[in-house]
C-alpha positions as CSV (number, residue, x, y, z in Angstrom):
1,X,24.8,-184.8,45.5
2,X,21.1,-185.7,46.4
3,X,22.0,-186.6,50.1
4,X,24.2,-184.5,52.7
5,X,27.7,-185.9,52.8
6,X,28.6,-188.0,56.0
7,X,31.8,-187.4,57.6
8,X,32.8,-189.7,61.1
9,X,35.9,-189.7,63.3
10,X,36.9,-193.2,65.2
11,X,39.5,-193.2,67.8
12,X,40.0,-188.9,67.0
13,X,38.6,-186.3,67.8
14,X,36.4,-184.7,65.2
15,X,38.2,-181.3,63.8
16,X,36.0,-178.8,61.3
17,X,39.8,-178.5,59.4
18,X,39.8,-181.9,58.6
19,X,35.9,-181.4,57.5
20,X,36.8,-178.9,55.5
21,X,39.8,-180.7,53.4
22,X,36.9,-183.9,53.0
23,X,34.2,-181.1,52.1
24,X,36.7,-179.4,49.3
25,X,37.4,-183.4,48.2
26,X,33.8,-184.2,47.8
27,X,32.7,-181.5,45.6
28,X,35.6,-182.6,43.4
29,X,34.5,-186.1,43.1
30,X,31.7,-184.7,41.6
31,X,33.7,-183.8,38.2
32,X,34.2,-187.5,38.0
33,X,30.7,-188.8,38.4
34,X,27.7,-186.2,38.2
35,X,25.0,-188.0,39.6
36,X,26.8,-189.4,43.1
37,X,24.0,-190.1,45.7
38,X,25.4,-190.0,48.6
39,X,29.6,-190.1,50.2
40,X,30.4,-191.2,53.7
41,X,33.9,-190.2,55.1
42,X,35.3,-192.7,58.0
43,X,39.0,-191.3,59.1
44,X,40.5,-193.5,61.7
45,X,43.2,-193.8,64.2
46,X,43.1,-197.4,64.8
47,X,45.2,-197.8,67.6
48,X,46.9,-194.8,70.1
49,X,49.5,-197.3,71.2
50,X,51.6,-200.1,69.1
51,X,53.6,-200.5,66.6
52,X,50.9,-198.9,63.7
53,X,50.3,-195.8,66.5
54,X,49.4,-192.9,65.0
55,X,48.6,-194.1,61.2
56,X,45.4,-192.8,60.5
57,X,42.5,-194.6,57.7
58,X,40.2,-192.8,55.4
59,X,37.4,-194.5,54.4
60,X,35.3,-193.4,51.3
61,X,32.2,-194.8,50.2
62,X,30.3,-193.2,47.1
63,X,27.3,-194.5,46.0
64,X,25.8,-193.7,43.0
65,X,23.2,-195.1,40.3
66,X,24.1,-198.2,38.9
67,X,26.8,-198.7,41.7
68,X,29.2,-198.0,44.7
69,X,32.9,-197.4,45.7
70,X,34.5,-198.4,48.3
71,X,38.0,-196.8,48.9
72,X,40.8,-197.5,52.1
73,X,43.8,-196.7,52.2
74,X,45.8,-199.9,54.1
75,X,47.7,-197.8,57.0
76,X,50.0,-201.1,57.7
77,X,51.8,-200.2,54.4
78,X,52.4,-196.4,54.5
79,X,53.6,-195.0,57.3
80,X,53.1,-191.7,55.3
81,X,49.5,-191.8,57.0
82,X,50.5,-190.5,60.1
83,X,49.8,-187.2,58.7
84,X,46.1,-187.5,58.1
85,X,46.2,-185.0,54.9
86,X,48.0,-187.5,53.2
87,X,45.6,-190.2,54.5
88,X,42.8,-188.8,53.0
89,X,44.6,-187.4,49.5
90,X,45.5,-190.9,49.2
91,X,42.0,-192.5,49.7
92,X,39.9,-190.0,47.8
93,X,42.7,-190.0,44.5
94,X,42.2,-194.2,44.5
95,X,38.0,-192.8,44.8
96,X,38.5,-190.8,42.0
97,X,40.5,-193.4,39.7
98,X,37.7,-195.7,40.2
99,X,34.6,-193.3,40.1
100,X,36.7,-192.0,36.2
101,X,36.1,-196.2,35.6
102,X,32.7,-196.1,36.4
103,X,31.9,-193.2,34.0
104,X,33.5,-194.7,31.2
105,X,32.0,-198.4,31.7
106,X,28.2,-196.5,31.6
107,X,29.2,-194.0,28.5
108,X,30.6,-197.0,26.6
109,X,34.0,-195.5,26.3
110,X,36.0,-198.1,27.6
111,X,37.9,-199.9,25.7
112,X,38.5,-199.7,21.7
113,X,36.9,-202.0,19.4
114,X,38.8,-204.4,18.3
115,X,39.7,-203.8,14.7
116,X,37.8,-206.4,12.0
117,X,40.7,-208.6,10.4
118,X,39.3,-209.1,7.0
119,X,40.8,-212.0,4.5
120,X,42.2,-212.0,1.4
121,X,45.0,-213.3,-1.5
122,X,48.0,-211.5,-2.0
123,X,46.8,-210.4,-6.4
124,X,50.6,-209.0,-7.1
125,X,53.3,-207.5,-5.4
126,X,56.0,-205.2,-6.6
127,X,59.4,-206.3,-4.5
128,X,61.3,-203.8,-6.1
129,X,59.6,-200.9,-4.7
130,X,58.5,-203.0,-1.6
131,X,54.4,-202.9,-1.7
132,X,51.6,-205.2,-2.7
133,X,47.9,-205.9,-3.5
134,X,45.7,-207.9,-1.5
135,X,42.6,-209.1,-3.4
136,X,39.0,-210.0,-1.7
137,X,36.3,-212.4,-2.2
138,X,34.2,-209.4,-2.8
139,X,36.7,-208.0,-5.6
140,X,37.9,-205.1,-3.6
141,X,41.5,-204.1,-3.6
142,X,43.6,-203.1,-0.4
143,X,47.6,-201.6,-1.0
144,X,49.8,-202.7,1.6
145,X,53.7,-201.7,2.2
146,X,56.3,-204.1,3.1
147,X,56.4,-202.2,7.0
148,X,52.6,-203.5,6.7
149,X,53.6,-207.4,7.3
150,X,53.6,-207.9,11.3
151,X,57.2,-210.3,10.4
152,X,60.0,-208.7,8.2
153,X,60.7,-212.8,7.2
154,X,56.8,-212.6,5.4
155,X,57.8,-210.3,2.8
156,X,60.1,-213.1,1.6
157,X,57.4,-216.1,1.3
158,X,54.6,-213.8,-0.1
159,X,53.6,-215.1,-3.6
160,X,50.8,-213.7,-5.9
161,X,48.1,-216.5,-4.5
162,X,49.1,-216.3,-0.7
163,X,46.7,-216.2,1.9
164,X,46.6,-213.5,4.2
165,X,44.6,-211.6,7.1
166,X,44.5,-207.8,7.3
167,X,43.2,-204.6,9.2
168,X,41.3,-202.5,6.8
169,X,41.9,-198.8,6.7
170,X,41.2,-196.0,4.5
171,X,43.2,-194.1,3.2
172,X,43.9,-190.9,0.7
173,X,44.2,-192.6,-2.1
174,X,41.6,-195.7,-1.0
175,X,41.7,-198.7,1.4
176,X,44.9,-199.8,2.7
177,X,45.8,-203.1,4.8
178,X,47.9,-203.3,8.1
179,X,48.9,-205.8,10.2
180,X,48.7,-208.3,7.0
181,X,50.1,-211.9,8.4
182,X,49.8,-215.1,6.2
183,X,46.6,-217.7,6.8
């Protein structure tokens, strides 16, 4: 972390134990995010009296490059949070869920490409054995299975000539289709 971590008590007095538990936290964030630039702590006891007495806040906010986090727990909601340990646990586990987003949006790991869905006619099928070949415009050949039809009713209207759309795969034995549904 490139600047000293800030930790602040409202409404509590400040207690190196407490510190401590944040400190231990903080250097754990860091196996989420490498490069964080800076982490301020709030904990909070809104209000002494009332019918919310006692349920303490944590506040984290991590910056790092490219962006910031912002994580609070709502005490209203969990009355849990009149133990602070559980007040802070709580806030720096939703920290860590979102800091895990962060890394994966800036490595490009986020979501899986969506598979190409290729076209094609159905060239023959062999019903007794329940697979097909689906011809391209480019000549090339895919095998499907009748499990490869995303409706069990398809297998029954496929013709030699039919239109379909496919996922492309590859195989042992060479390209294969899934997901195959009628254009």
């Amino acid at each position: 972390m490139q600047i000293e971590p800030v930790i602040a008590f409202k409404g509590l007095d400040s207690s190196d134990a407490i510190k401590e538990v944040i400190l231990k936290r903080i250097e754990r964030l860091e196996q989420f995010h490498n490069r964080i630039t800076s982490c301020r702590v709030t904990v909070e006891m809104p209000n002494k009296f009332g019918k919310n007495a006692r349920i303490y806040e944590v506040h984290v906010d991590i910056t790092y490059p490219g962006g910031e986090i912002y994580s609070a727990r709502d005490r209203k909601r969990n009355h849990a949070h009149e133990d602070v340990h559980l007040a802070i646990r709580d806030s720096f586990n939703a920290a860590e869920r979102q800091l895990e987003d962060a890394s994966r949006k800036m490595s490009g790991h986020m979501v899986k490409p969506e598979p190409m869905k290729l076209h094609g006619t159905v060239d023959r099928l062999v019903p007794e054995e329940g697979f097909g070949f689906i011809k391209t415009a480019d000549e090339r050949e895919y095998f499907f299975r009748r499990e490869s039809l995303t409706s069990p009713e398809l297998w029954e209207a496929l013709v030699p000539g039919s239109e379909v759309r496919f996922t492309e795969h590859d195989g042992e034995k060479g390209p294969f289709a899934s997901a195959v549904t009628m254009v």
